[in-house]
VMD Tcl script that draws the C-alpha trace (Angstrom):
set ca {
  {-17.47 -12.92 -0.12}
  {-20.49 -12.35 -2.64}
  {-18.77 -10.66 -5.64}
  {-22.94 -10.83 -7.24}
  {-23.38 -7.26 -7.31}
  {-25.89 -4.57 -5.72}
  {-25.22 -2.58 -9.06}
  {-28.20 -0.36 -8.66}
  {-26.94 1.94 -5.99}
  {-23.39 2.29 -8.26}
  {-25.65 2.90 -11.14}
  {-27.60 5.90 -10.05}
  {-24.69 7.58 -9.07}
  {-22.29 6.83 -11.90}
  {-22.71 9.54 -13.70}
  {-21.61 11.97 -11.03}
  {-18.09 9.74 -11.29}
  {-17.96 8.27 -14.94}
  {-19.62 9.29 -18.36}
  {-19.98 7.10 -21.08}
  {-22.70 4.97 -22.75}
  {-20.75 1.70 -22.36}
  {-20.63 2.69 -18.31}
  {-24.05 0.95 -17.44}
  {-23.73 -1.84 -19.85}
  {-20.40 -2.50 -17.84}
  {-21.62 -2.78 -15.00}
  {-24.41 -4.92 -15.41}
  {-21.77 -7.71 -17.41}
  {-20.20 -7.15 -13.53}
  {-17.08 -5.46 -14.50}
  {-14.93 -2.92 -12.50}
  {-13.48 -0.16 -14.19}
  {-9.80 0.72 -13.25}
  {-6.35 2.11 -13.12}
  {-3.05 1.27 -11.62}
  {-0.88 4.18 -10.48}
  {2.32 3.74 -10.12}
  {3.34 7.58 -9.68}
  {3.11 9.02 -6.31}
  {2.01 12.30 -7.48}
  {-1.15 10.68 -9.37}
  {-2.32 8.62 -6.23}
  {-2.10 11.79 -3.90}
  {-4.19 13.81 -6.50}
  {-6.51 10.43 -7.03}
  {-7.21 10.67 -3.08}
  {-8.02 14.14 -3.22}
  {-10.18 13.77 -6.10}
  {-12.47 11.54 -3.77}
  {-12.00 13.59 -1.38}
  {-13.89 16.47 -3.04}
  {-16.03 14.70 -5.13}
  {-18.04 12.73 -2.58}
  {-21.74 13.69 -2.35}
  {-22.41 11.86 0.38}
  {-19.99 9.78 2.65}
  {-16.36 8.81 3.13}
  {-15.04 5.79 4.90}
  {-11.53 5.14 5.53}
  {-8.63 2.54 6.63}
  {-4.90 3.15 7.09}
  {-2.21 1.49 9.33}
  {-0.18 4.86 9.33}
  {-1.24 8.40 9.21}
  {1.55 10.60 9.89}
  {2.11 14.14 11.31}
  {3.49 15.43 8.21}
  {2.45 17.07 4.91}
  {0.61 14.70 3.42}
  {-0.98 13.49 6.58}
  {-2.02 17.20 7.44}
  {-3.04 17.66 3.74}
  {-5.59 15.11 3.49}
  {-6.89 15.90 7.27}
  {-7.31 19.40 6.09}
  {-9.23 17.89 2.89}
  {-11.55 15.84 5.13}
  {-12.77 18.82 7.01}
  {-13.58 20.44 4.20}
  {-15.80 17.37 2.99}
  {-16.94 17.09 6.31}
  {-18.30 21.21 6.41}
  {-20.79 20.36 2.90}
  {-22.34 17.66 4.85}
  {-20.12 14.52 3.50}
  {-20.15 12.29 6.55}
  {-16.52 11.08 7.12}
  {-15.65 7.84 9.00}
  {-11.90 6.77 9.65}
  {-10.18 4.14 11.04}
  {-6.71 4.06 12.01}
  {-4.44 1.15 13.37}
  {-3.38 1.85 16.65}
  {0.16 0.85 15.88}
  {0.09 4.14 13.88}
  {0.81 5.85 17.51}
  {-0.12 9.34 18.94}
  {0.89 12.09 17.36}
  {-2.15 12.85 15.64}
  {-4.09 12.42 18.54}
  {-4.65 16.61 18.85}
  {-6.03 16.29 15.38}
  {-7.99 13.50 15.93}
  {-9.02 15.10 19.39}
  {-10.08 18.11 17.44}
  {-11.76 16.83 14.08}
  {-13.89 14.06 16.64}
  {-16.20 17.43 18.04}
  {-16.87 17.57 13.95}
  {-21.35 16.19 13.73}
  {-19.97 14.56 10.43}
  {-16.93 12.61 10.99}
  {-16.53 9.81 13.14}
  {-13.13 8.40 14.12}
  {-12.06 5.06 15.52}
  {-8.78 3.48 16.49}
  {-8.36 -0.50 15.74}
  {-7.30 -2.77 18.18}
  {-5.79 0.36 20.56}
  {-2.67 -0.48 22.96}
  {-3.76 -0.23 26.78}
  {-0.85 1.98 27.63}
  {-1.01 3.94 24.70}
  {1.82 6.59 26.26}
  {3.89 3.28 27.60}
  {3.72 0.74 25.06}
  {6.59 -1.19 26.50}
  {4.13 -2.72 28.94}
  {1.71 -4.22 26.03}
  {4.55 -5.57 24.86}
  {5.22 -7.22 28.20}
  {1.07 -8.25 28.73}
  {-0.30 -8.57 25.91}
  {1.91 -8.99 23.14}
  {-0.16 -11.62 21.81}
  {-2.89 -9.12 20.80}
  {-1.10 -6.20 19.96}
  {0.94 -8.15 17.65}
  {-1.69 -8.79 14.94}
  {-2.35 -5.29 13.26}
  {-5.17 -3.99 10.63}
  {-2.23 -3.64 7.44}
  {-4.99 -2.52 5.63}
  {-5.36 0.91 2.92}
  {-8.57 2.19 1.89}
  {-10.31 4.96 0.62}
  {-14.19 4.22 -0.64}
  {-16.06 7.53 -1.97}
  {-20.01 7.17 -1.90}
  {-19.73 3.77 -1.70}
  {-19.17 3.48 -5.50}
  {-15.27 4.59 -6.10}
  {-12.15 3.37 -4.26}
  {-8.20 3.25 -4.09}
  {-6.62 0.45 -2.52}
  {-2.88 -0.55 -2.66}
  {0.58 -0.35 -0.56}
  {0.81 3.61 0.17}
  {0.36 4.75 3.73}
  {-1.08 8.51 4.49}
  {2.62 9.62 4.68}
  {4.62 12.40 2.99}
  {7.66 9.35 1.92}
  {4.66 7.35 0.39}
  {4.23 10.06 -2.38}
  {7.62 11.77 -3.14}
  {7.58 14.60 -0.38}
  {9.79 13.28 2.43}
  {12.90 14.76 3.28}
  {14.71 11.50 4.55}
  {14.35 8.82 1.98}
  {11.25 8.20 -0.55}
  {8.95 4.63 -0.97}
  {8.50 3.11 -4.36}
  {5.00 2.16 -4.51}
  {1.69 1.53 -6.44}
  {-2.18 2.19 -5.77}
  {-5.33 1.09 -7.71}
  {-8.16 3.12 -8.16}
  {-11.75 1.37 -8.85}
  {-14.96 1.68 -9.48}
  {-17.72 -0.66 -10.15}
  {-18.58 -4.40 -8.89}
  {-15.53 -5.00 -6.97}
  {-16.72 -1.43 -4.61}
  {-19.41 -3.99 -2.94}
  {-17.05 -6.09 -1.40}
  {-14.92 -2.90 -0.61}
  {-17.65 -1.05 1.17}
  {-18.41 -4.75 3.28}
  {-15.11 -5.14 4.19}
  {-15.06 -1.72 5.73}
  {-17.83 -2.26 7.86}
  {-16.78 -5.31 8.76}
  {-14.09 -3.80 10.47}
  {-15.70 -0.58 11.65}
  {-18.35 -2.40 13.54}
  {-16.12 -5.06 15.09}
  {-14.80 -5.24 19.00}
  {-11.73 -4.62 17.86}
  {-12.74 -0.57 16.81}
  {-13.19 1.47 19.41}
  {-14.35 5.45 18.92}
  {-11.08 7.59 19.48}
  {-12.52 9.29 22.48}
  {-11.90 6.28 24.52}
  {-8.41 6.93 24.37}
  {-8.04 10.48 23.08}
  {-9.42 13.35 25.41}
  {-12.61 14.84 24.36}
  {-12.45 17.83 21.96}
  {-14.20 20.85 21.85}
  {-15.26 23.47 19.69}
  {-12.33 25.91 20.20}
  {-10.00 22.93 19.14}
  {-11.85 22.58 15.76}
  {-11.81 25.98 15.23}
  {-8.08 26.31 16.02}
  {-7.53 23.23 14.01}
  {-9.02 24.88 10.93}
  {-7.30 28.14 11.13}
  {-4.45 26.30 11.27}
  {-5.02 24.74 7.97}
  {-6.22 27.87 6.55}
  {-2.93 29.28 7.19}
  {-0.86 26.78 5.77}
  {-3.38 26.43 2.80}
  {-2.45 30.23 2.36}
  {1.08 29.83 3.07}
  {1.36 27.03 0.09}
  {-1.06 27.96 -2.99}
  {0.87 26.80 -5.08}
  {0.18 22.97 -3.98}
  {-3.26 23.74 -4.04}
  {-3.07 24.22 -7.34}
  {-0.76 21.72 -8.73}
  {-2.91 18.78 -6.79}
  {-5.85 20.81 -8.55}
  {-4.69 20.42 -11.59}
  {-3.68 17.14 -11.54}
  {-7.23 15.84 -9.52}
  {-8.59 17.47 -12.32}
  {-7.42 15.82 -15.51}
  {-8.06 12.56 -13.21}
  {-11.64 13.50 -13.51}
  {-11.71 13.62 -17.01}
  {-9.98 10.56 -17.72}
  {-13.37 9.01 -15.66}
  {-15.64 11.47 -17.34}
  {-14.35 10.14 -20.81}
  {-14.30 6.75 -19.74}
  {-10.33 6.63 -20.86}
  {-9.67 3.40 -18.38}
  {-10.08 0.08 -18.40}
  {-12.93 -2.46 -17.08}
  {-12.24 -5.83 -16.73}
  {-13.60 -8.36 -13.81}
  {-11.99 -7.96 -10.76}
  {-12.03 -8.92 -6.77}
  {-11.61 -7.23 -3.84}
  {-10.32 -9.68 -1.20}
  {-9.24 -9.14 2.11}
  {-8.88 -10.99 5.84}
  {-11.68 -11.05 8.05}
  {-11.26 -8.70 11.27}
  {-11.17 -12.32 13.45}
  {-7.80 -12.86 11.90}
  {-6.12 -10.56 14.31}
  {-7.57 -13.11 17.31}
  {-6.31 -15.63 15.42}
  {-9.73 -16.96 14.72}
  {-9.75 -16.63 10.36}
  {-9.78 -19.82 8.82}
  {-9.27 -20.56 5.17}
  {-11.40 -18.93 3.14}
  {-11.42 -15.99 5.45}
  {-7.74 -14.86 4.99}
  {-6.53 -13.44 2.30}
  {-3.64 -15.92 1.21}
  {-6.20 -18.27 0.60}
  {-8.14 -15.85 -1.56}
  {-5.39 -14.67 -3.49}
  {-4.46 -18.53 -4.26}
  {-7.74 -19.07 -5.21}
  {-8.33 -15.88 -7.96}
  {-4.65 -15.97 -9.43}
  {-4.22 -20.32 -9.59}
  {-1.47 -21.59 -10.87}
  {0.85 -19.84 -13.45}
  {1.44 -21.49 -16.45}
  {3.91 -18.97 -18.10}
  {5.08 -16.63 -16.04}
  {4.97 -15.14 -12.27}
  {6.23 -11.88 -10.92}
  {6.10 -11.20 -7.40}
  {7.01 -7.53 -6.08}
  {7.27 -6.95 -2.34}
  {9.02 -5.27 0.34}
  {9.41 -7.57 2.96}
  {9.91 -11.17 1.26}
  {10.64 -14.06 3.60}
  {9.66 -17.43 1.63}
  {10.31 -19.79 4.07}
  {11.13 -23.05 3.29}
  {7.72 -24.00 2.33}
  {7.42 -20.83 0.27}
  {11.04 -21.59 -0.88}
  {9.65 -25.55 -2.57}
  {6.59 -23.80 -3.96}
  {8.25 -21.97 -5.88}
  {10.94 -24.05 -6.77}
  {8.51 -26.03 -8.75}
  {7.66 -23.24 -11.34}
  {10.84 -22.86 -13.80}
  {11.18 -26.28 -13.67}
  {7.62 -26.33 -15.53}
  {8.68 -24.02 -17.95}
  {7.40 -20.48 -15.82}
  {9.40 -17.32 -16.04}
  {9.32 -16.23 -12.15}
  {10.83 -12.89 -11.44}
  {10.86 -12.26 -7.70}
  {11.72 -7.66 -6.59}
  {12.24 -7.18 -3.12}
  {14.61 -4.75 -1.13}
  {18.20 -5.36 -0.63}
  {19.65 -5.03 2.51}
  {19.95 -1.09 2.31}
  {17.40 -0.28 0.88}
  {15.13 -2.41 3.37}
  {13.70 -0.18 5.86}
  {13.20 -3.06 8.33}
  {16.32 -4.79 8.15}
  {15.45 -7.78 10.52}
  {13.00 -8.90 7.54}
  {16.34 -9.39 5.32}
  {18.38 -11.47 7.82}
  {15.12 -14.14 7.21}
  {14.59 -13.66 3.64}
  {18.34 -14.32 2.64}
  {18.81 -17.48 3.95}
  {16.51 -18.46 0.64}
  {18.10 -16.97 -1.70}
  {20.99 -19.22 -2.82}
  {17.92 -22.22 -2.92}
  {15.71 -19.96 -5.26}
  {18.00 -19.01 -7.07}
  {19.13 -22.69 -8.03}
  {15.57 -23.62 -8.69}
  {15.73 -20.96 -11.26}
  {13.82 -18.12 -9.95}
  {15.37 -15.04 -10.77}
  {15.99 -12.75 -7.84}
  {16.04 -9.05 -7.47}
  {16.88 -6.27 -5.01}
  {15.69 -2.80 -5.26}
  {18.81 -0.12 -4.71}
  {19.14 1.78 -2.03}
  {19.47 4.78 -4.43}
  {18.51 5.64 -6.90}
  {18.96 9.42 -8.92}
  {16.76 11.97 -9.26}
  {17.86 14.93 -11.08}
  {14.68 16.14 -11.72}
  {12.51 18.30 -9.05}
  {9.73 16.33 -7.34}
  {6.47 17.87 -7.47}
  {6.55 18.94 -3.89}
  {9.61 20.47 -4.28}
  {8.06 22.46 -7.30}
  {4.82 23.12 -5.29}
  {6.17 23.84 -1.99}
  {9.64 25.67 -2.81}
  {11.21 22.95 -0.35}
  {14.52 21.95 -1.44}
  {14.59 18.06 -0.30}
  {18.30 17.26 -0.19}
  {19.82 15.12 -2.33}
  {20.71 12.28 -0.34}
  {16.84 12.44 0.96}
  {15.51 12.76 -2.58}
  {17.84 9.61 -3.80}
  {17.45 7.44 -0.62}
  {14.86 5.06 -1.61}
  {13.15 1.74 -0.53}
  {10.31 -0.46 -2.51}
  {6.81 -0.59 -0.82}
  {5.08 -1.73 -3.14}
  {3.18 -5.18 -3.27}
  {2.19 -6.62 -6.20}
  {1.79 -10.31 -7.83}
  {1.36 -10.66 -11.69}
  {0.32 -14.12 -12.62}
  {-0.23 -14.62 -16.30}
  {-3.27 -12.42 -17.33}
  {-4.05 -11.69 -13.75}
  {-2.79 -8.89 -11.58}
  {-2.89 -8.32 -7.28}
  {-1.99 -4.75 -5.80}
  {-2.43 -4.40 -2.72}
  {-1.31 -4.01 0.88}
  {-0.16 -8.18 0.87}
  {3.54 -8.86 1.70}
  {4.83 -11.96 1.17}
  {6.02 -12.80 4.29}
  {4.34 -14.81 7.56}
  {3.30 -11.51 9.01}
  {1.10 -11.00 6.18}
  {0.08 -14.74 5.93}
  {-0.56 -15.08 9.77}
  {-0.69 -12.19 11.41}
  {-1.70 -8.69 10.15}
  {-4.59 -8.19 8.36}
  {-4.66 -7.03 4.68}
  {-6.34 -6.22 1.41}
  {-6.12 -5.95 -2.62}
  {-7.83 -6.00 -5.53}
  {-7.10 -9.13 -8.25}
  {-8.04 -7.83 -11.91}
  {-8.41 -10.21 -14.64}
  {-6.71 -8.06 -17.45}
  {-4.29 -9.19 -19.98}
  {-3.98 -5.43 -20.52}
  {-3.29 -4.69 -17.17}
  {-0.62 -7.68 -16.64}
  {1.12 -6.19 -20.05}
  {1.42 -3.10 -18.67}
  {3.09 -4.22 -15.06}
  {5.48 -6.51 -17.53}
  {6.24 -3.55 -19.62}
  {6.77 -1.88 -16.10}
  {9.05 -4.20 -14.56}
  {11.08 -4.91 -17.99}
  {11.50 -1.01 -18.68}
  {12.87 -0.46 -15.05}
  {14.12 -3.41 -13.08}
  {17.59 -3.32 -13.86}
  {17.76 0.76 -13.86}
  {16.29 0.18 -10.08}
  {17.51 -3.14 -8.81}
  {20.33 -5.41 -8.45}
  {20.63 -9.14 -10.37}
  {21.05 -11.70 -8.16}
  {23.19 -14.86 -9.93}
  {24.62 -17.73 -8.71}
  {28.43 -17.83 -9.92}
  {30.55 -21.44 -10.25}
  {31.12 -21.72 -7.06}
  {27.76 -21.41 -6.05}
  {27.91 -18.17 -4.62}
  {25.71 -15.47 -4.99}
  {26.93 -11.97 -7.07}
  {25.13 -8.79 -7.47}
  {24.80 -7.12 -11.23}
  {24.58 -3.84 -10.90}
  {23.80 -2.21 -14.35}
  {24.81 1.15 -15.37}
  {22.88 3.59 -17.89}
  {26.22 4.04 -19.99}
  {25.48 0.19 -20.12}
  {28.43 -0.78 -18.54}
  {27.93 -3.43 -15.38}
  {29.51 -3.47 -11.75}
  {29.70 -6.85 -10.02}
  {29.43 -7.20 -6.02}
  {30.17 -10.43 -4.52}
  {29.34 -9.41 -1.41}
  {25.85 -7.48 -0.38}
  {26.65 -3.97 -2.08}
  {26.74 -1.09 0.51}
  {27.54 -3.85 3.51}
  {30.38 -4.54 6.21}
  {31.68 -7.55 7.27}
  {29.57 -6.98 10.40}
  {26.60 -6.26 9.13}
  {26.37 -9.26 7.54}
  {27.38 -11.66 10.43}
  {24.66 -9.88 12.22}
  {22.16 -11.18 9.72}
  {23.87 -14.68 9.72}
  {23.45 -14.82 13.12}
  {20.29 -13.21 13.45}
  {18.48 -15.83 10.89}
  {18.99 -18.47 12.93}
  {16.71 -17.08 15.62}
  {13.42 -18.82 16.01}
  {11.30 -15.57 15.37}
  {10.79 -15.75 11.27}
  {6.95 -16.31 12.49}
  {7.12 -12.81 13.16}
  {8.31 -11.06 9.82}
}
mol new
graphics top color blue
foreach p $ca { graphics top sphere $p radius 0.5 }
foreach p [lrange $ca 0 end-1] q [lrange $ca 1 end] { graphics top cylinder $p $q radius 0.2 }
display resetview
């Protein structure tokens, strides 16, 4: 991709976004301001702050949009963008399934937003039977999560538009982290984009979706009015928080640095992306080699064994590698685990340090939909959590994005991220990841047998050791014995 710059468009507009007299000078060195969020509460409000800042378009990319509060909340906010004249184009992954199709149905009769499903199942209602026909296709899925206001601001990163993305589900709750830019990098963001909206591969939802009509807008915005009503309060506390958001940009209180946005080329999901065209290659390419020390932080991890050597190789050069991913619990997909553990007892040898996330972990405090809403999330739904997020930190250089490390995301799905060249930025995921992986996570070590035990550490300090997968029954694991040796790890 050409990272060179069209910095004129970003710099006539700026000011609407950022103040500051360093802003312009920034830009034309080619740097891309920025900020990592880590809290799901900041990255809904950061959303929403596009949202209702955009003078003059709106383009975005999910996998998932859900039925739910958030997924209604930011509909609801896209309307609104939509009635001032912002035009609004989104593109959803098929995959994402049908149960926003009435919404969809509705907001299509809208003269400013445009919405278009990528690469859309044939039997949409049966899926069972493109599973049967064409399972080839329908296997490779857009992965990707975008936002990109006026061209010129964007967040990328793991989060899906889904209430358990951002601390408002009832069931369990994602760990995750976002990145909000703005600057150089937005170029290759806004190409990408329309590199996807314009391919074969996107077809306009009305294809699939009955035509809407004006009484189904109209019913679809009372019915947001109402609940808008119904829950001020949430209005208000997203306000608020969108809000001081703004005037972190206004006062120019984040960080610029040089940065890339990479991503796979829409031909990877025919299987047609080659080299520099996917997004493993690119990654490779802007991080290199570490020569101190390598975190890696994602949900699904499968090495395999080539993975498993590369890896290998660091520790023995004197690299720190810390590898988080979910433990078997906590993993939401739990056919991903029966393929990443057969690794672990190999990496661990090598001297990569291993990590699983806990299935629970405590909150006593209120999250802020709770406080907004006056829901009472139950405990076991509040504490019930699972990491999402996907990150690589790679001496002064950091990736967030929507990259797993595993062969779907090699192979299969496309995805995207941002790479930012920032010591600061890499201190601050360290700081992250010292502060809280062993309040969050279990640590894996090899014992003098050669078997594995979990370390799970307490905050009164004290330490309980598993030697079998915490939380697990006998038969749980034989299933994932068994189930490794299946010749599917292609597909995870």
């Amino acid at each position: 991709m050409n990272q060179s710059k069209p910095t004129n468009e970003i710099q006539i507009h700026s000011k609407h976004w950022l103040n500051g007299e360093n802003t312009q000078n920034q830009l034309q060195q080619g740097l891309t301001a920025y900020l990592a969020m880590s809290d799901a509460f900041q990255s809904i409000a950061a959303r929403i702050h596009l949202i209702r800042h955009a003078k003059s378009s709106l383009d975005l990319q999910y996998y998932i949009w859900a039925d739910d509060f958030i997924g209604n909340l930011m509909l609801h906010e896209l309307l609104k963008a939509a009635d001032r004249g912002v035009k609004v184009r989104v593109l959803i992954d098929d995959q994402n399934g049908t149960k926003i199709d009435p919404q969809l149905k509705a907001l299509s009769t809208h003269p400013n937003i445009e919405i278009k499903l990528y690469n859309p199942y044939k039997f949409r209602h049966f899926r069972v039977l493109d599973y049967i026909f064409r399972l080839k296709q329908i296997n490779h899925r857009m992965h990707n999560k975008l936002i990109i206001a006026d061209g010129i601001i964007a967040v990328t990163g793991g989060r899906n538009i889904s209430s358990e993305y951002f601390d408002a589900s009832e069931s369990f709750q994602f760990t995750d982290m976002d990145i909000l830019f703005f600057g150089t990098a937005v170029h290759d963001a806004n190409t990408v984009f329309s590199n996807f909206w314009k391919n074969d591969l996107s077809y306009p939802n009305q294809q699939f979706i009955t035509q809407g009509n004006a009484k189904d807008l109209e019913k679809l915005r009372l019915d947001y009015q109402k609940l808008e009503k119904k829950e001020p309060e949430t209005d208000t506390k997203v306000d608020t928080e969108q809000r001081e958001l703004a005037n972190e940009l206004k006062q120019n209180r984040i960080n610029w640095a040089r940065a890339h946005f990479l991503a796979d080329s829409p031909k990877k999901t025919l299987g047609q992306a080659q080299n520099g065209e996917l997004i493993s290659h690119q990654i490779r390419q802007h991080l290199g080699e570490p020569k101190q020390e390598m975190d890696l932080i994602s949900a699904y991890f499968v090495p395999t064994k080539v993975g498993t050597q590369y890896l290998a190789q660091f520790p023995k050069q004197g690299v720190d590698v810390r590898v988080l991913t979910n433990s078997f619990v906590a993993n939401d997909v739990a056919l991903v685990h029966a393929f990443y553990q057969k690794y672990r007892t190999d990496l661990l040898k090598s001297g990569v340090k291993l990590y699983e996330f806990k299935p629970y972990i405590e909150r006593n405090n209120r999250t802020w939909y709770e406080v907004v809403t006056g829901n009472v999330i139950p405990k076991k739904g509040k504490d019930k959590s699972s990491l999402h997020a996907k990150f690589i930190d790679i001496d002064n250089k950091v990736f967030i994005g929507s990259f797993n490390l595993d062969p779907r995301s090699f192979n299969l799905n496309t995805e995207v991220g941002l790479v930012v060249e920032s010591d600061q930025l890499q201190e601050q995921v360290s700081l992250l990841l010292d502060t809280y992986l062993l309040k969050v996570a279990y640590e894996l070590k090899l014992d003098s047998q050669g078997k594995i035990n979990w370390y799970d550490h307490q905050p009164d300090g004290s330490i309980k050791k598993y030697t079998q997968e915490p939380e697990t029954t006998r038969f749980q694991r034989g299933v994932m014995h068994s189930v490794s040796y299946l010749p599917i790890e292609w597909m995870m």
